[in-house]
Wavefront OBJ file of the C-alpha trace (Angstrom):
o trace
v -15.337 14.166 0.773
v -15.999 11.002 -1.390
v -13.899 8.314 0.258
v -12.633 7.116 -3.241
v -11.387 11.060 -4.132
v -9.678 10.661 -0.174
v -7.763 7.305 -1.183
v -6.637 8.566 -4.498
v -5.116 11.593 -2.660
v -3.281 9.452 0.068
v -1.830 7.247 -2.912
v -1.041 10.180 -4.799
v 1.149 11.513 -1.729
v 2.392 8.058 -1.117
v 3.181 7.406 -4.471
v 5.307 11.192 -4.501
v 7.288 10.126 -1.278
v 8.090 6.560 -2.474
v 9.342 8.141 -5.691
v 11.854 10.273 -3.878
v 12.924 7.511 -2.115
v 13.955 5.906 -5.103
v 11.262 3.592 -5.845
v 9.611 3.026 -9.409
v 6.285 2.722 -9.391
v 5.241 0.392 -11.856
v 1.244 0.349 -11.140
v -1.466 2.427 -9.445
v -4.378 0.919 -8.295
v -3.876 -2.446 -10.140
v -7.138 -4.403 -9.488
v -8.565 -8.232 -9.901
v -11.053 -10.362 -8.613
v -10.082 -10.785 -5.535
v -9.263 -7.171 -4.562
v -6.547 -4.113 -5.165
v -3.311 -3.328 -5.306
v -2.609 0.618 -4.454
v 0.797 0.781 -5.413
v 2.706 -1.921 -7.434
v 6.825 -0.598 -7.269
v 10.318 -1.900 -7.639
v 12.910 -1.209 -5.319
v 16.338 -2.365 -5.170
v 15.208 -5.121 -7.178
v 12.287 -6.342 -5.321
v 8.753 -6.044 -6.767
v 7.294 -4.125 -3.551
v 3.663 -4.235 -3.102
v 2.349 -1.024 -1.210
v -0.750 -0.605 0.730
v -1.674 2.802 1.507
v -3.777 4.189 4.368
v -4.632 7.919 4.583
v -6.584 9.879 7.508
v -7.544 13.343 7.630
v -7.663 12.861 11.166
v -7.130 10.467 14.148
v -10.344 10.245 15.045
v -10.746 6.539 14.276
v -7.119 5.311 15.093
v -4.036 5.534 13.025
v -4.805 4.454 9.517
v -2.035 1.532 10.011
v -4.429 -0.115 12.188
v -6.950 -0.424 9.416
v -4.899 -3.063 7.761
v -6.183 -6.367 9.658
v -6.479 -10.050 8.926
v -9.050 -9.686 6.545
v -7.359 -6.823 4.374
v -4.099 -8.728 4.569
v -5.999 -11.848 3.331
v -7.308 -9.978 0.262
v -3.532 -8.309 -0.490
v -2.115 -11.968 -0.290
v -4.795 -13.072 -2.996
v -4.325 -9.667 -5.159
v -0.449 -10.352 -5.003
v -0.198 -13.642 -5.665
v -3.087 -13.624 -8.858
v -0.084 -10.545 -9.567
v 2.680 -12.712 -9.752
v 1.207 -15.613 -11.457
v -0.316 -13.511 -14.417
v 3.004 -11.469 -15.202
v 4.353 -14.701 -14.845
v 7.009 -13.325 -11.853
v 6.126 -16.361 -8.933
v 9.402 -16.441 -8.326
v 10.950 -13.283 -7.552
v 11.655 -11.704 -4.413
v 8.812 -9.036 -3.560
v 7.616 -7.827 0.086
v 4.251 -6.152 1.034
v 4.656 -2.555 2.584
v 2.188 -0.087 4.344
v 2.408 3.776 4.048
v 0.737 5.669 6.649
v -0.374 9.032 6.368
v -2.551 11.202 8.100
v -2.769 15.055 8.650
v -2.732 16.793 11.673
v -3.141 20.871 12.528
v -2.223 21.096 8.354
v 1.098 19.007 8.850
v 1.058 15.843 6.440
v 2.740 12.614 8.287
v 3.993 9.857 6.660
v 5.345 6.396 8.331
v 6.540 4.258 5.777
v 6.223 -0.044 7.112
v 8.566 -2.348 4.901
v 8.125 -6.190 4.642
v 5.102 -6.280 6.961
v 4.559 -9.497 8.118
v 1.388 -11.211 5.982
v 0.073 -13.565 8.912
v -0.985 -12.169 12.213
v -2.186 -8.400 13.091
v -0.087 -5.649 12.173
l 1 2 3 4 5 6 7 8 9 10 11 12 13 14 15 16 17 18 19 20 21 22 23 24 25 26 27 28 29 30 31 32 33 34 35 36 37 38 39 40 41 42 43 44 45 46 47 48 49 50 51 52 53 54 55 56 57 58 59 60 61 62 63 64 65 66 67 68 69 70 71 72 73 74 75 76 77 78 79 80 81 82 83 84 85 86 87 88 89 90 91 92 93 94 95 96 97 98 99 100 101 102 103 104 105 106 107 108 109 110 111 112 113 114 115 116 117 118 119 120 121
């Protein structure tokens, strides 16, 4: 399967489960220069920034791992050219990772919030 068509699906699920948590997802797949956003979503009154990372297996790892220095450096750009063109550089926001991957038919989903923007994950 395309690896697009397999991102869309784990953002779709994502985007389900963060619903029925109670967030609002404002934007799907909001994209600039410097990179994308999966999920842009207010929660609580934070603007919460979601990174999603779907497996159909563990074959390679736990797609959390995926999100290194170099993806994190690309988020931080993506958010911040965010916050300065809705004109929002001052509110409180936090980036968050969803997790999912399927094993033996059984979708599993960890949900990170506020992961930290320096260092490895």
């Amino acid at each position: 399967m395309n690896t697009k068509i397999v991102g869309r699906k784990g953002e779709e699920i994502a985007a389900k489960f963060l619903s029925e948590k109670g967030y609002e997802i404002l934007h799907k797949n909001w994209t600039c220069r410097w990179g994308e956003v999966d999920l842009i979503t207010v929660f609580k009154d934070v603007l919460v920034f979601v990174e999603v990372k779907y497996r159909n297996s563990l074959d390679f790892g736990y797609p959390y791992e995926a999100v290194n220095y170099r993806k994190k450096a690309v988020l931080v750009r993506s958010i911040s050219r965010f916050l300065l063109l809705g004109n929002v550089w001052g509110c409180n926001w936090r980036l968050d990772l969803v997790s999912i991957y399927i094993i033996g038919g059984k979708v599993n989903i960890k949900h990170f919030e506020g992961i930290p923007l320096d260092g490895l994950f």
